[in-house]
C-alpha positions as a printed Julia matrix, in Angstrom:
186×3 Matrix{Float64}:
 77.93  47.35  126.26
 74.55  45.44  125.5
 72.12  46.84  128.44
 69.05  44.34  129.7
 67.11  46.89  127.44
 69.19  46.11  124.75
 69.03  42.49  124.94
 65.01  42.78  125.78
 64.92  44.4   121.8
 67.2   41.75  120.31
 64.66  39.18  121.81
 62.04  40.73  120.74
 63.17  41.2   117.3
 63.76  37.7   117.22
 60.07  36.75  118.25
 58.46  39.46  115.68
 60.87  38.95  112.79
 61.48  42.82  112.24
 60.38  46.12  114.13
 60.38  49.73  113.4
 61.75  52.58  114.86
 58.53  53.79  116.38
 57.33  49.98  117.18
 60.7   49.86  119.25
 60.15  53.17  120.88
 56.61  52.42  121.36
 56.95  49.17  123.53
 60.74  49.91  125.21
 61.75  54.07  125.22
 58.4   55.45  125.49
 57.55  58.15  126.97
 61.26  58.7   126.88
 63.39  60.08  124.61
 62.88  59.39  121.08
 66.49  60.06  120.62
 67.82  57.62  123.14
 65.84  55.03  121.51
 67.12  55.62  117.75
 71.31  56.03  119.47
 70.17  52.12  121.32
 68.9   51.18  117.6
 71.98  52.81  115.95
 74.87  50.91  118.72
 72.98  47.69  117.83
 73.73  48.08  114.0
 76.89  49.5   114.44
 77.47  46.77  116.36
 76.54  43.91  113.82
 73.57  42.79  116.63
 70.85  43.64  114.04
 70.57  44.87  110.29
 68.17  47.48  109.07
 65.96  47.99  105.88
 63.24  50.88  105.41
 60.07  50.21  107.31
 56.67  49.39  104.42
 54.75  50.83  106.95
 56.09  54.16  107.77
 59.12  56.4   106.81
 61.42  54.85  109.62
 64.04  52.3   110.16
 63.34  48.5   110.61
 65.43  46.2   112.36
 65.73  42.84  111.76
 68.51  39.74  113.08
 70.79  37.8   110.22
 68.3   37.45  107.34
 65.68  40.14  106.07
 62.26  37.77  106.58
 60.94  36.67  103.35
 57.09  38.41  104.43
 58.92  42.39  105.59
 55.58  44.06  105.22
 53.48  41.12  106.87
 55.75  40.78  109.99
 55.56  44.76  110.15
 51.89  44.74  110.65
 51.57  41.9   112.95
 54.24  43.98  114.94
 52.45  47.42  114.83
 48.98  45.12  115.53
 51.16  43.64  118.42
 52.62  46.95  120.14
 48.78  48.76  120.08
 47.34  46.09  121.6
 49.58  46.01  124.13
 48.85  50.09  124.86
 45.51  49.39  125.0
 44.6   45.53  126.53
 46.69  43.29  128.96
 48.32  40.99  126.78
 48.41  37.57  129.17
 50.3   35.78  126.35
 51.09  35.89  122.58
 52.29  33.9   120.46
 53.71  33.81  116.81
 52.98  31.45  114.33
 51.84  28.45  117.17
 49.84  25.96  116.11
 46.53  25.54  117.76
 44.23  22.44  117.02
 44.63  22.26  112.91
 45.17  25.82  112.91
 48.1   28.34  112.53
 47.69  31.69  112.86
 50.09  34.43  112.62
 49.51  34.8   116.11
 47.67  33.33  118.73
 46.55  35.11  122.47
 44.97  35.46  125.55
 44.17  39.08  125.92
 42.22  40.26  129.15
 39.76  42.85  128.39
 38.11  44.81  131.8
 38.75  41.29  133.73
 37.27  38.71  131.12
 40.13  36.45  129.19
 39.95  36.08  125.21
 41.32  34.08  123.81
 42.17  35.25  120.55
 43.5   34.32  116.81
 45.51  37.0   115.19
 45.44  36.84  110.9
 47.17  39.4   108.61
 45.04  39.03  105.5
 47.2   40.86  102.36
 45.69  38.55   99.67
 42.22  38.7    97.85
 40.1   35.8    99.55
 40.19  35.21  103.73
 40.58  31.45  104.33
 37.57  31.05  106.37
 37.14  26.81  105.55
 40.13  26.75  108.22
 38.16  28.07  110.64
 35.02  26.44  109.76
 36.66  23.04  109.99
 37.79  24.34  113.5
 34.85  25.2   115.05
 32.9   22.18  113.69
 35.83  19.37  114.92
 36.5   21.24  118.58
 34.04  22.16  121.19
 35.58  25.41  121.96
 33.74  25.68  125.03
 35.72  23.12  126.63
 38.91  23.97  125.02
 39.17  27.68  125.98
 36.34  28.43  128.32
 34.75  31.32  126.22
 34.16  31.41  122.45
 36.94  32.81  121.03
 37.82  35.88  118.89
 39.64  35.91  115.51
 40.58  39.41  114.85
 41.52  39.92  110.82
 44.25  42.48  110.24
 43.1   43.92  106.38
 43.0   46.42  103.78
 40.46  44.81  102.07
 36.97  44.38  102.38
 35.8   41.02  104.08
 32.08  39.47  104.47
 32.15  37.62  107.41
 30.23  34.28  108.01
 28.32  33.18  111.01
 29.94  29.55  111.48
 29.79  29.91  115.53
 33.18  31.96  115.89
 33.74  35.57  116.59
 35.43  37.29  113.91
 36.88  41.24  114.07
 38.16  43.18  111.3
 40.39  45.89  111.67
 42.45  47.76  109.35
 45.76  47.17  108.7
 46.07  51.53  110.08
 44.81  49.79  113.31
 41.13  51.48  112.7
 38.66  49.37  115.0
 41.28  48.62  117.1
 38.91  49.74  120.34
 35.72  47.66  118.92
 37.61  44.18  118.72
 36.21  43.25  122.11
 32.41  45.12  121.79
């Protein structure tokens, strides 16, 4: 029998594309049982309401619903990137791949940080240049004053190195191991 647990991960996994193991025990089981959380995972497959291929980002599981997404290693990190934030901020919204002005970020947020609201674009960069002419065009076409009340952040998910202009938005790095994580705010 599918549990409201059970259908809270099969939602999920449908907004994220794919999660681990530890992703899903990370945001649903813990600080429970580890091994509760893998027999949920294992019911689920065994009962054709997700597939599973081996995680690019760790030695575990990950769970995905009818097709394996085309970008498994992108949609991994954007989930890890995803379930720290949400140990250490209070994630007001997300959301994946939404459109915002002439922008489209992997992910797009309001994150409250010790009572002031950022809001906040969310880019896995895996390639060799950052597009920042996207967000140049942004900034100079939108007052984003107006639009969102406080200048907002960009935080770049990476594992490579990236010289960031001033063109009158924040941006954040932070390593694709979640290192800087704690400074995206500072």
């Amino acid at each position: 029998m599918i549990t409201k647990r059970d259908q809270d991960i099969l939602n999920f996994i449908q907004e994220f594309h794919v999660a681990t193991t530890n992703q899903i025990h990370k945001l649903f089981f813990a600080p429970s049982n580890y091994r509760y959380c893998t027999q949920r995972l294992k019911f689920l497959t065994d009962s054709s309401h997700i597939k599973k291929t081996r995680s690019t980002i760790d030695n575990c599981n990950a769970y995905y619903i009818d097709r394996k997404p085309a970008q498994v290693h992108h949609d991994l990190i954007r989930t890890e990137l995803y379930a720290n934030m949400k140990q250490r901020y209070k994630i007001l919204e997300w959301h994946n791949e939404m459109t915002v002005g002439n922008i489209r970020p992997d992910a797009f947020a309001y994150i409250n940080d010790y009572g002031i609201v950022f809001p906040v674009f969310i880019e896995i960069h895996l390639n060799n240049k950052f597009d920042f002419d996207k967000y140049m065009e942004f900034v100079k076409n939108n007052d984003l004053r107006s639009m969102f009340g406080i200048i907002p952040r960009v935080i770049i998910c990476t594992d490579r190195q990236v010289t960031i202009p001033n063109i009158g938005i924040r941006f954040k790095v932070i390593g694709i191991d979640m290192s800087g994580l704690e400074l995206i705010f500072k």
